[in-house]
N, C-alpha and C positions, 0 to 999 in steps of 0.2 A: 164692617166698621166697628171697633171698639170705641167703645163710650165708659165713662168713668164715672160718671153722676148717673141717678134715674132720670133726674131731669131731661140729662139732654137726650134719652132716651125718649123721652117724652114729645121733646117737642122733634126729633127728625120722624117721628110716626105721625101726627099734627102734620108737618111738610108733607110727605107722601100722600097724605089724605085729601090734603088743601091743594097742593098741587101735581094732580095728574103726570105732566107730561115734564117736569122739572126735573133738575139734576138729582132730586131729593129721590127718584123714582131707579135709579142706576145702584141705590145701596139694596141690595137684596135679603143685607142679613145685617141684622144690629148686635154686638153681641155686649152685653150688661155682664162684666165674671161675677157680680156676688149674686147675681138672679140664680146661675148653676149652680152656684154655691149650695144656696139655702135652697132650690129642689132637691138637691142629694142628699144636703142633711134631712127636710124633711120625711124621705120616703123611707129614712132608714129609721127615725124617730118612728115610725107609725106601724110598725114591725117589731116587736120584744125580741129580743137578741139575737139579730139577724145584725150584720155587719157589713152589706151591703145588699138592694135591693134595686131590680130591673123591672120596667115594664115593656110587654111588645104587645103585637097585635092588636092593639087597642084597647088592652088592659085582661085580655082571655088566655095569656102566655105569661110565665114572671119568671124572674130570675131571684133567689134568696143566698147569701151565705152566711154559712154560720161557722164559728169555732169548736171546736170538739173540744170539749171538757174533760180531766181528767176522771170523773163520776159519768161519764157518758156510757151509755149501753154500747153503745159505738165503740167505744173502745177498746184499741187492739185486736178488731173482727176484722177478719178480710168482708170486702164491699157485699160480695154474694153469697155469704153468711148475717147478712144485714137489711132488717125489714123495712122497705120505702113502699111507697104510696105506688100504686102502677101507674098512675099519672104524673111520677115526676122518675128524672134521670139528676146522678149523680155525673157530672161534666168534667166536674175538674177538681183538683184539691193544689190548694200552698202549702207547702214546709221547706222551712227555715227562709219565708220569701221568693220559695220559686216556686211558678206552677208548674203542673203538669198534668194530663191527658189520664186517668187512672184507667184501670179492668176489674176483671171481675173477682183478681187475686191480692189485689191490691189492700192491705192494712192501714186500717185509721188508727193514728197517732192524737193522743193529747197533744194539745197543740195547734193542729191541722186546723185548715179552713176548706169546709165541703164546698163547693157550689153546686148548688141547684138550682135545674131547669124543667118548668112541668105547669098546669093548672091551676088557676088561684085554690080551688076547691081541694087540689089533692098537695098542693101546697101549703096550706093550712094545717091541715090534715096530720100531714106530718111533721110540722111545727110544734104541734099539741104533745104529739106523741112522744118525739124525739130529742124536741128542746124545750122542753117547761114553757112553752111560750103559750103558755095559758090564759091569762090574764089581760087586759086593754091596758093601754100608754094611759095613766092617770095626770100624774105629776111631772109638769117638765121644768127644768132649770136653767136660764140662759145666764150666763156669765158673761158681761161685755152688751152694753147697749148702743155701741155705733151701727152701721150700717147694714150688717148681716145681721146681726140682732136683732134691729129694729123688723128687718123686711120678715125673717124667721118670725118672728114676735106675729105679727100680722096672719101669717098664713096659720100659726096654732089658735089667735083668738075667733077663727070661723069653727074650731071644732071646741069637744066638749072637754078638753082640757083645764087642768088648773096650772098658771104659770105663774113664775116668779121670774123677775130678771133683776140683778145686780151689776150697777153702773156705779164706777168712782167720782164722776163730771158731776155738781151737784146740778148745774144747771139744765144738761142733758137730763137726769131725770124727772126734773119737771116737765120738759117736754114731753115725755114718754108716759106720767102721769096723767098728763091731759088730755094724751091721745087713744089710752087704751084703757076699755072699759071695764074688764075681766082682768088684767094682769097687776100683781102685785110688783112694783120696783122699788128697788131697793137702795139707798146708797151707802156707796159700802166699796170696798175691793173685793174682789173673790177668793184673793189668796190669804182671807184672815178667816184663821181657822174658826174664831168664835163665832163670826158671822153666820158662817156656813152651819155649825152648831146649832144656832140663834133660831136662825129661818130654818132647822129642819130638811137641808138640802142631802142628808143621810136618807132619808126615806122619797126620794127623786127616783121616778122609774128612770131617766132620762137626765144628764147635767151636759149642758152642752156649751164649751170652750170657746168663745170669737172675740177676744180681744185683739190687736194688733200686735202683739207680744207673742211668739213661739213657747217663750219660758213662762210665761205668767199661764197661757195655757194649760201648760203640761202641769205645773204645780194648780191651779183651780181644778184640776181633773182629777189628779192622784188624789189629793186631799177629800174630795167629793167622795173619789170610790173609798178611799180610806174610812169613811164617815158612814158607808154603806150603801149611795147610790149605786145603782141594776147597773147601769148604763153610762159610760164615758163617749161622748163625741168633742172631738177637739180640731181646732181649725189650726192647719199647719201652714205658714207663708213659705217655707223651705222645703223642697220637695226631699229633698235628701234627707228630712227628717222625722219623716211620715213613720219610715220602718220601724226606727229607733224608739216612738212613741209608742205602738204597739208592743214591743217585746217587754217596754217596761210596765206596762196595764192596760193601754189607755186600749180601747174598746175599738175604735175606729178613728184615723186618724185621716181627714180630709185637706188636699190639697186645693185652694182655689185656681190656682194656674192648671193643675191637670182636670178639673171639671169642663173649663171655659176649655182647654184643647182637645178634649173628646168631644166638645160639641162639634168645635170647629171642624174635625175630622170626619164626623157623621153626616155635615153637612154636601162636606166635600166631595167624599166619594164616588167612582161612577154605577150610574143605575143600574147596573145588572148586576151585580154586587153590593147592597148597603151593608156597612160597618153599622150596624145600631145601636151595640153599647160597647165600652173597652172594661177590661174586668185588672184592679191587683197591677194599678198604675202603670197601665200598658200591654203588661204581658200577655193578656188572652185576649179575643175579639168576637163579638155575636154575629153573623151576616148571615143576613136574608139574601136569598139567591133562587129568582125563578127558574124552572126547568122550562127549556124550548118545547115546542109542540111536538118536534121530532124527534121527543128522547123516548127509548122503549120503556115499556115498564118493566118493572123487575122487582122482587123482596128486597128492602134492605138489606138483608145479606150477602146481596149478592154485587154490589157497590163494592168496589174498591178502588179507595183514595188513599193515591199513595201520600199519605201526612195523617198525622197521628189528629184525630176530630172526633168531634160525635153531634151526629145528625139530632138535635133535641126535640124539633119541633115541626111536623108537616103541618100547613096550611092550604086547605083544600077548598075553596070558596068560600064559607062561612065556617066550615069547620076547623077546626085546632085538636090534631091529633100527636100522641105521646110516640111515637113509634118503636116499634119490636123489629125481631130481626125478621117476623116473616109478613110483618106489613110493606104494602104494594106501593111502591111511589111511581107515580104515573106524570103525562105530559102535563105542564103547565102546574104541578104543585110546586107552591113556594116553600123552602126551606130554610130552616134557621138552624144555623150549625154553629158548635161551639170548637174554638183551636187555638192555637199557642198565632201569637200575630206573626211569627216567622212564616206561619205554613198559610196565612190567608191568600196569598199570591199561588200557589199550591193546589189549594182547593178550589179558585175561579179556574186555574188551566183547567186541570181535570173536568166541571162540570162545562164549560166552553166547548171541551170537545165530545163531552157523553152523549152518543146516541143509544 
């Protein structure tokens, strides 16, 4: 059930609670799109310049990706002349918008978007190393104080953040004033440049875009990073114009419709196969996939799935291992594999029928 207010979110959870055995008890899933919204943008906020960011396993697996810079060490080395943490695998790379499956001859490009898939520990790790991402989210900047804002605003003032948010509505900011105890707001438009001057939105680890407006967006973003914020996140209503944001600076460009339809997808899918996350607005897909009791074991290398993947992550009761080519994947480990969404139908045949 889509719901458009929190409210009325609010009260069919009230129903199902109040009443047991009611029609209210047939909705299995509520779906709020600016709730996905502002998870996505916050997990990417909370990660220095990572541009999009997964969790699995219950938070003991993560997905990061990042942009290759042209100053990058990274750059222009094939993948297996390039030092990564033994706990994380490089999955997949975009350029020019398309992914694809890389190896171990594979050349990073300025430009490029790595993914990575591996341990928060050794994730880190090589965050520090590889992407300056040394430092904590200090400073965050909300642009737009309607309803993503507001709920975003909320989830930043439980941490130790300093925010500022900037609202035109004069009335809406007095709401906003009364309700948050730590946030500075502001009223103001975001696309006036002296503003943004004014309050120091230049030294923002983080400026983040949610007006209702595509174009007032992308201009409070440019402007922002022009001014010297780390960090542009921008909320796109057009899905067609997510790409277009990116190439011209913007850091991360979020669609609300494609947030709320990976959920729905995740939701959907059948159990012996979950879809757990979609990567690069559709085109790659994460699935967990148990092996039957009656698959033999064998080294990873010795697996072959005809469709171009990579096995990122075995889950082996409690543990979360990175795998090689000569670790053992035995009956009942769960797998988390990374693929282009054309080849997931693909890799269920093939492990459907692995004994």
């Amino acid at each position: 059930c889509f719901i458009k207010k929190k409210e009325s979110m609010e009260n069919l959870n009230s129903l199902k609670d109040e009443y047991k055995s009611s029609y209210a008890q047939a909705i299995d899933n509520i779906i709020w799109p600016q709730k996905f919204l502002v998870q996505e943008i916050f997990k990417i906020i909370t990660v220095p310049d990572a541009v999009d960011v997964e969790n699995f396993a219950k938070g003991r697996a993560r997905l990061f990706e990042y942009r290759i810079k042209e100053d990058s060490e990274l750059t222009n080395k094939p993948l297996k002349d390039c030092y990564f943490n033994s706990e994380v695998l490089v999955v997949g790379i975009v350029r020019n918008d398309e992914l694809f499956i890389p190896n171990g001859n594979t050349v990073l490009l300025a430009g490029d978007k790595a993914i990575l898939i591996g341990t928060p520990i050794g994730l880190d790790i090589t965050a520090s190393e590889l992407f300056e991402a040394k430092g904590k989210v200090k400073k965050i900047g909300i642009i737009g104080g309607g309803v993503v804002g507001h709920e975003l605003a909320l989830e930043l003032e439980k941490t130790s953040m300093q925010l500022k948010i900037i609202e035109k509505d004069y009335d809406r900011c007095l709401e906003l004033s009364q309700e948050f105890k730590k946030a500075l707001v502001l009223n103001g438009s975001g696309t006036s440049l002296e503003l943004l001057e004014e309050e120091d939105f230049g030294h923002c680890d983080v400026v983040v875009a949610v007006t209702n407006s595509d174009e007032k967006n992308l201009l409070c973003s440019l402007l922002a990073k022009q001014l010297g914020a780390k960090k542009g996140i921008t909320r796109v209503l057009q899905d067609a114009t997510a790409n277009l944001f990116e190439r011209v600076g913007i850091d991360v460009a979020i669609s609300q419709r494609e947030a709320c339809l990976n959920e729905i997808k995740n939701r959907t899918i059948d159990s012996r196969a979950d879809v757990i996350a979609t990567v690069e607005r559709g085109q790659g897909e994460i699935i967990e996939l148990q092996l039957s009791q009656n698959f033999k074991s064998k080294p990873l290398y010795e697996i072959k799935i005809p469709a171009n993947c990579v096995i990122a992550i075995v889950r082996r009761g409690s543990k979360v291992i990175i795998p090689k080519g000569k670790t053992e994947i035995r009956p009942l480990d769960k797998l988390l594999i990374f693929t282009k969404t054309d080849n997931v139908h693909i890799v269920k045949e093939y492990f459907d029928n692995a004994l």
